[in-house]
C-alpha positions in Angstrom: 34.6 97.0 132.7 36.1 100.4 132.4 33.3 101.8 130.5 30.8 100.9 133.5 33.6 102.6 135.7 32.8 105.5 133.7 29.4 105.7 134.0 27.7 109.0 134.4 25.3 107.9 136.7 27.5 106.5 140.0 24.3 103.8 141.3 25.4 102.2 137.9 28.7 101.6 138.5 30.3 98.5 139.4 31.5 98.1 143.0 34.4 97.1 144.5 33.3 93.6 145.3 31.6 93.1 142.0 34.8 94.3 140.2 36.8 91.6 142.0 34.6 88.5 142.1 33.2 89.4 138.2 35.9 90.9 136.2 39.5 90.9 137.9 39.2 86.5 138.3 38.2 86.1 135.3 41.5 87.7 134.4 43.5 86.5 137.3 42.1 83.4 137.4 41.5 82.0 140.5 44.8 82.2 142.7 45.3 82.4 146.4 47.7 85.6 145.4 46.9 89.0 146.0 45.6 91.1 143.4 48.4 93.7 143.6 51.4 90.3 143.3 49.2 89.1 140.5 49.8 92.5 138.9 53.2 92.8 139.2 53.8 89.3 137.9 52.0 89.9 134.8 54.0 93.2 134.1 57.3 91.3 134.6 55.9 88.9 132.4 55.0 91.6 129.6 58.4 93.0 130.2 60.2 89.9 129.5 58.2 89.1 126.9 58.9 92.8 125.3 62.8 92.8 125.9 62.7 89.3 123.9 60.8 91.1 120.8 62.8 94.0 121.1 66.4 91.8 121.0 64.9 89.9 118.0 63.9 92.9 116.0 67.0 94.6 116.7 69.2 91.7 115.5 67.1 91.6 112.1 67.7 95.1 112.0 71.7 94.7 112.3 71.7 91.8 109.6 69.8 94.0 107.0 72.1 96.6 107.4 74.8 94.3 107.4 73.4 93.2 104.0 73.0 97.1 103.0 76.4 97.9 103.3 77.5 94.7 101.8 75.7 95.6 98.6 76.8 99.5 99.1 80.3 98.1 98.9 80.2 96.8 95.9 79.3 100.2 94.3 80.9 102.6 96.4 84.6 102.5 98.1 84.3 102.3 102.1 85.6 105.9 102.7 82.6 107.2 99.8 80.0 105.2 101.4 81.2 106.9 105.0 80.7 110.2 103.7 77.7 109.9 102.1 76.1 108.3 105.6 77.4 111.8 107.4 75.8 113.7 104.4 78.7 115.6 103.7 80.1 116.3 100.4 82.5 114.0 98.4 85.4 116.0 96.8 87.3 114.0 93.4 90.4 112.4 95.0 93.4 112.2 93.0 94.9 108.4 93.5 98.7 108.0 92.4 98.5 104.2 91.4 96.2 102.2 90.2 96.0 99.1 87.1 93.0 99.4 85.2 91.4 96.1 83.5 89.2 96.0 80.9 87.6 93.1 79.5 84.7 92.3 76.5 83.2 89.2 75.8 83.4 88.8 72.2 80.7 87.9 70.2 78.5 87.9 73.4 75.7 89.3 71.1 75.9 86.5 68.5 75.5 84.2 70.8 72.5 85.7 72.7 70.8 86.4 69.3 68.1 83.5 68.9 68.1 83.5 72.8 64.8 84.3 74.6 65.0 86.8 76.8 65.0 84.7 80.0 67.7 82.5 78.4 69.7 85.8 77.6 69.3 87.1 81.7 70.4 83.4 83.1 74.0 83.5 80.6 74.0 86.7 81.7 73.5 86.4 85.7 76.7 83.4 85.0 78.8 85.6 82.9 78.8 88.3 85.7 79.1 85.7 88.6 82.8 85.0 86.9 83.5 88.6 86.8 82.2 88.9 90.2 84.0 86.0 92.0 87.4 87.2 90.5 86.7 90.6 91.6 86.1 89.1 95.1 89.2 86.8 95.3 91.1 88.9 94.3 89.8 92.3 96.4 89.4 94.4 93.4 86.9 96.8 93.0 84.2 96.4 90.1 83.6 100.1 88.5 79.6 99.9 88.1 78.0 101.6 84.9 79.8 99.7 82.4 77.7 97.4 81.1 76.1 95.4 78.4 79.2 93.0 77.9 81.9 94.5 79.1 83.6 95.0 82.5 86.0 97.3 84.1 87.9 96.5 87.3 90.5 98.4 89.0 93.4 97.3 91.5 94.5 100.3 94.1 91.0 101.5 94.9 90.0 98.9 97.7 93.3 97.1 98.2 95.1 100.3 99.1 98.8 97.5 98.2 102.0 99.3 99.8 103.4 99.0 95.8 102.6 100.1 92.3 104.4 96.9 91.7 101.8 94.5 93.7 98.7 96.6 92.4 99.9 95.7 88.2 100.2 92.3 89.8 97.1 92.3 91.9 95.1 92.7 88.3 97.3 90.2 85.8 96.7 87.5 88.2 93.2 88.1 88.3 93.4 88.7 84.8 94.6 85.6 83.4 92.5 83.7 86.3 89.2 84.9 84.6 90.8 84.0 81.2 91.2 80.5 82.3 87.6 80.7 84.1 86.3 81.8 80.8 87.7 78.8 79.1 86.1 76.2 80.8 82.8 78.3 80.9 79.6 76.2 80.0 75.9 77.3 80.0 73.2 75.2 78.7 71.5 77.6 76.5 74.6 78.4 74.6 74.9 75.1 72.8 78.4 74.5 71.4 79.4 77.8 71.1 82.2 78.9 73.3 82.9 82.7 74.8 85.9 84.4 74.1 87.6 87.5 76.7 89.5 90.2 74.8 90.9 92.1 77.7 93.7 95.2 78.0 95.1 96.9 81.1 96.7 100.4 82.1 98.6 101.9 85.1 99.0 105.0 86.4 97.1 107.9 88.3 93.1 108.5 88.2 90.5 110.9 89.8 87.7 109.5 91.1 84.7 111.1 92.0 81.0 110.4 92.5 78.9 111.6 89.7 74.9 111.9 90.4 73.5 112.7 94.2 70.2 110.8 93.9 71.8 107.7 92.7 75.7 108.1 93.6 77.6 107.0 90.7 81.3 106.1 91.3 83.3 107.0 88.3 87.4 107.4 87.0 88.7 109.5 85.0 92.3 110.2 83.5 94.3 108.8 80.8 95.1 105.4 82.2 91.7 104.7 81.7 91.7 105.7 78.1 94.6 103.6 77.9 93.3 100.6 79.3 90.1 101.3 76.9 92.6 101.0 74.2 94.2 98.5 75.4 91.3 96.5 75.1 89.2 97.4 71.9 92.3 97.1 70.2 93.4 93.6 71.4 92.9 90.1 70.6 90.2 87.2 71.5 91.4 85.5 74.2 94.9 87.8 74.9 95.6 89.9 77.7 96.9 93.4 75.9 99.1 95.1 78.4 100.2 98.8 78.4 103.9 99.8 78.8 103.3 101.4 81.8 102.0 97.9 83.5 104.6 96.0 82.0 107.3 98.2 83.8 105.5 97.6 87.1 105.2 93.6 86.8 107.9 91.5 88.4 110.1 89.1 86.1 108.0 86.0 86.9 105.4 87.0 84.3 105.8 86.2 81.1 105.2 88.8 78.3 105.6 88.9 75.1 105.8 92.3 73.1 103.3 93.0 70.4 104.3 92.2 66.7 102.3 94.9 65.0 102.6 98.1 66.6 99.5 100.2 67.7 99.5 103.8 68.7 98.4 103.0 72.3 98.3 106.9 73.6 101.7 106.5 75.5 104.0 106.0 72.4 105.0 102.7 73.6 105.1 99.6 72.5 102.7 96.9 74.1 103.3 93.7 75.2 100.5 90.6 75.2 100.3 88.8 79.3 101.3 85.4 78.5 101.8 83.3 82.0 103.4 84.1 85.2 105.6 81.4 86.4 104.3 81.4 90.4 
């Protein structure tokens, strides 16, 4: 219809009349209302009709950025994340108190060794939802970048705890938690074999600081992470090795026990092994 409105030669162009009885009722349909009031219903219709579409496509929009910044959160601390968004620089922070954790599975190697590779990604995907549950009872923040089978968690970064003394015992709750959890772990492809956590934590000051632009990487530095390293590689199978400086920030109601044979554990101390806690 609009192209014969547009034709060059007027004689050829549709008339009013033959506009209306041809073309606008076979759109309208036939209706004792007015052309103009069919019209205007139509639009309102369309607009409706829009506003609904637009509402649904903005409310997928906030749930997939809800789901964003859930998944930011567990690589980057809310404040990070926050600058990042406003594109502004992220300077190393200095943070007075934190415990840091560190935990291998023993032998995880061993056990994946005549595992196909599938098998190997589903013990895997299980061994990490462990780590990741205890991390998310227990609002702890999981340091990304350690890998392979081994994990590092850290008490004072997201739970900001009024005390030194309630961020040591933030981490050897959740500390012997996953030791238990660990226990009673089964997977199908791992036959009889059982996995074993050797785990060591550390307390004191870090910097953190984000290390890459492209692909932010959240790291800490200092020597109470060297410490809880050592803590660690230098403990037993299924023993919590604790560092001096988290054994002098840990109420009486856990139960420690010091370390026979003495290690040099980088703070001239003696260590202690997390036995229970009595709450």
């Amino acid at each position: 219809m609009m192209e014969l409105c547009w034709n060059q030669i007027p004689l050829e162009r549709p008339s009013f009349v033959k506009i209306r009885d041809q073309y606008l009722k076979k759109i309208l349909g036939n209706t004792k209302e007015n052309i103009v009031d069919q019209l205007l219903k139509r639009m309102d219709q369309y607009s409706n009709t829009l506003e609904k579409k637009v509402a649904e496509k903005t409310q997928q929009l906030l749930e997939e950025k809800k789901r964003t910044d859930e998944l930011l959160h567990t690589f980057l601390p809310g404040g990070t994340i926050d600058a990042l968004t406003r594109g502004e620089p992220v300077e190393p922070e200095l943070i007075p108190s934190v415990t840091v954790y560190f935990g291998t599975m023993v032998d995880l190697a061993e056990v994946c060794r005549d595992l196909t590779p599938a098998c190997i990604t589903s013990l895997m995907n299980a061994v990490d939802s462990l780590v990741e549950g205890t991390v998310e009872r227990h609002e702890l923040f999981k340091v990304k970048g350690y890998v392979g089978d081994g994990y590092m968690m850290v008490s004072g970064i997201l739970n900001r705890l009024p005390t030194a003394g309630q961020i040591a015992s933030s981490i050897a709750t959740a500390a012997m938690h996953l030791q238990k959890e660990v226990q009673s772990f089964y997977h199908p492809d791992m036959g009889n074999q059982m996995l074993q956590l050797r785990a060591g934590m550390a307390s004191g000051a870090v910097v953190a600081g984000i290390v890459g632009s492209r692909i932010p990487q959240y790291y800490l530095f200092g020597q109470t992470v060297v410490t809880a390293r050592l803590m660690e590689t230098s403990g037993h199978a299924m023993k919590i090795q604790v560092a001096d400086s988290t054994k002098q920030l840990l109420p009486q109601h856990y139960d420690l026990q010091e370390r026979a044979d003495k290690i040099k554990s980088g703070e001239g101390s003696a260590t202690y092994w997390l036995i229970s806690s009595h709450r």
